[in-house]
Backbone bond lengths (Angstrom), bond angles and torsions (degrees), N, CA, C in turn:
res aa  C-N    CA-C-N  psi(-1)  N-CA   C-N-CA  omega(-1)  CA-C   N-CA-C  phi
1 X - - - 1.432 - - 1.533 110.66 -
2 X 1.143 119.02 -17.13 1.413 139.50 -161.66 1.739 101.58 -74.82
3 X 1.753 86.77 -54.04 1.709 87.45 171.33 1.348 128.14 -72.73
4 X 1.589 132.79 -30.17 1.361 134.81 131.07 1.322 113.98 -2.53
5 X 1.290 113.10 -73.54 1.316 118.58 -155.98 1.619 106.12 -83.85
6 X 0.969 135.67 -10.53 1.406 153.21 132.58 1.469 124.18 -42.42
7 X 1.224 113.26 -59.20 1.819 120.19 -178.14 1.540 90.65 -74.87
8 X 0.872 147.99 -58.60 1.607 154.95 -178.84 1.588 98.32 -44.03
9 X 1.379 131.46 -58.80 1.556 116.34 -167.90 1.874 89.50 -96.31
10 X 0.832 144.82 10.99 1.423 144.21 171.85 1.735 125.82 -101.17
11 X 1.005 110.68 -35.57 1.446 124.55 179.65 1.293 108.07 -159.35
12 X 1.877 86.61 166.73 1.820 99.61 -162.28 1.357 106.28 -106.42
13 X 1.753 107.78 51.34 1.433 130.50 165.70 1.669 107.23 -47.70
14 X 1.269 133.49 122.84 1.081 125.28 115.56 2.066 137.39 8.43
15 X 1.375 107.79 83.93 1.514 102.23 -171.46 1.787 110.82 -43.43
16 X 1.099 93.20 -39.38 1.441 106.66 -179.95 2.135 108.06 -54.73
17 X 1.190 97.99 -59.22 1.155 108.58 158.30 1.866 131.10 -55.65
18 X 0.950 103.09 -28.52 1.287 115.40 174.72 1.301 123.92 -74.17
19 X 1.784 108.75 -39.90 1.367 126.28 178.45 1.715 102.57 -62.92
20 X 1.123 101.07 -36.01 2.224 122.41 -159.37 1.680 89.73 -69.46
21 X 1.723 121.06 -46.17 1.132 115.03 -162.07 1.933 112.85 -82.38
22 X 1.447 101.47 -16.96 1.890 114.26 179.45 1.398 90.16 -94.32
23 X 1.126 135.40 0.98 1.806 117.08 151.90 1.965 97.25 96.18
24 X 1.253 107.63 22.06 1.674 104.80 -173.99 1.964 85.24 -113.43
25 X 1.418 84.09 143.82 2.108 98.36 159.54 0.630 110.29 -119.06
26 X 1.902 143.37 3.17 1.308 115.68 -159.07 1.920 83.01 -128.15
27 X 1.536 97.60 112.44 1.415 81.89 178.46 1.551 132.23 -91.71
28 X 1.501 111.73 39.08 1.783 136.79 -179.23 1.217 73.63 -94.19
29 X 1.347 131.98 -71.69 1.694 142.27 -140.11 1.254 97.10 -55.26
30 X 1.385 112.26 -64.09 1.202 124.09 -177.58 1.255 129.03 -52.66
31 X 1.363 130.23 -44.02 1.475 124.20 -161.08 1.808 99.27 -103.71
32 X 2.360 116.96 -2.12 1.325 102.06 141.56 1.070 140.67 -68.06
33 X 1.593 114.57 -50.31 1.414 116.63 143.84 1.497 110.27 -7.37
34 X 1.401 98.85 -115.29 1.656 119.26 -154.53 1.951 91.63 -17.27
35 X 1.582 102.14 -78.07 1.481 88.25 -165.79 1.446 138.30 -65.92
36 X 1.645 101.00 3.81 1.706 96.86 163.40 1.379 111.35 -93.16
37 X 1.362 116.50 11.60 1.466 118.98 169.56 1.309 109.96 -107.26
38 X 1.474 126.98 -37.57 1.876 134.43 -179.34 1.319 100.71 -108.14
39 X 1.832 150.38 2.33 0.732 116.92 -152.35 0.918 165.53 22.01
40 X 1.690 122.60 57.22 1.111 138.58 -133.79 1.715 108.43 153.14
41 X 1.049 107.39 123.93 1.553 112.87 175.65 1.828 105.63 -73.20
42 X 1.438 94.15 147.06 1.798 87.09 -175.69 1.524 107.06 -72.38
43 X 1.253 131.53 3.44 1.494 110.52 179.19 1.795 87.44 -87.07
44 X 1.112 115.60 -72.92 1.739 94.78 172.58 1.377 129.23 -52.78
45 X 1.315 136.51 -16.55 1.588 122.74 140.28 1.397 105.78 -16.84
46 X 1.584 105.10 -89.03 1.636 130.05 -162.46 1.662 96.17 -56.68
47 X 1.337 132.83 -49.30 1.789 111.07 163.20 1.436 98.24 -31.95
48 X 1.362 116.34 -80.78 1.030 115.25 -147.59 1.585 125.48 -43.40
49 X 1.397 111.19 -38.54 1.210 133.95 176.59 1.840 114.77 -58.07
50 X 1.153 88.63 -50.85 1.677 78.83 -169.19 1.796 99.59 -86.28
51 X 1.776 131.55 -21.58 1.209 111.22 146.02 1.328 137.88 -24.40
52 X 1.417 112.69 -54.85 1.507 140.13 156.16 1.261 112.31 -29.84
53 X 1.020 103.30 -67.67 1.837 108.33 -170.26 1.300 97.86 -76.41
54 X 1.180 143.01 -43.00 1.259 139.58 178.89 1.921 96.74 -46.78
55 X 0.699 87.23 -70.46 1.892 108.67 -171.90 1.697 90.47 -26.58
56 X 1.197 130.60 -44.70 1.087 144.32 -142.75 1.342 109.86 -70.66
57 X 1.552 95.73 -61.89 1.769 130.47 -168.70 1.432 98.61 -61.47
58 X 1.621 122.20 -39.82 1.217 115.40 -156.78 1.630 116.05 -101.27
59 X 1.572 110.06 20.66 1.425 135.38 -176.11 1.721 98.71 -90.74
């Protein structure tokens, strides 16, 4: 899940794709996971992330 949460703040992978590359198919499984571990589903992870970086640029 670790790497999930890695490809998600690293590149503009595809969640769908992202799930395919951490070795999960079932993407229910997956996006309970992720957020009972980040709180947060990875499509809002990756909001969150590029908010972030946005936030960043405009400092």
């Amino acid at each position: 899940m670790s790497h999930a949460g890695r490809l998600l703040t690293t590149t503009d992978l595809p969640v769908s794709e992202v799930m395919n590359e951490s070795g999960f198919t079932n993407q229910n499984i997956f996006n309970q996971l992720f957020k009972n571990l980040y709180g947060m589903t990875p499509r809002q992870s990756r909001i969150s992330t590029v908010n972030t970086e946005y936030s960043k640029e405009s400092i």
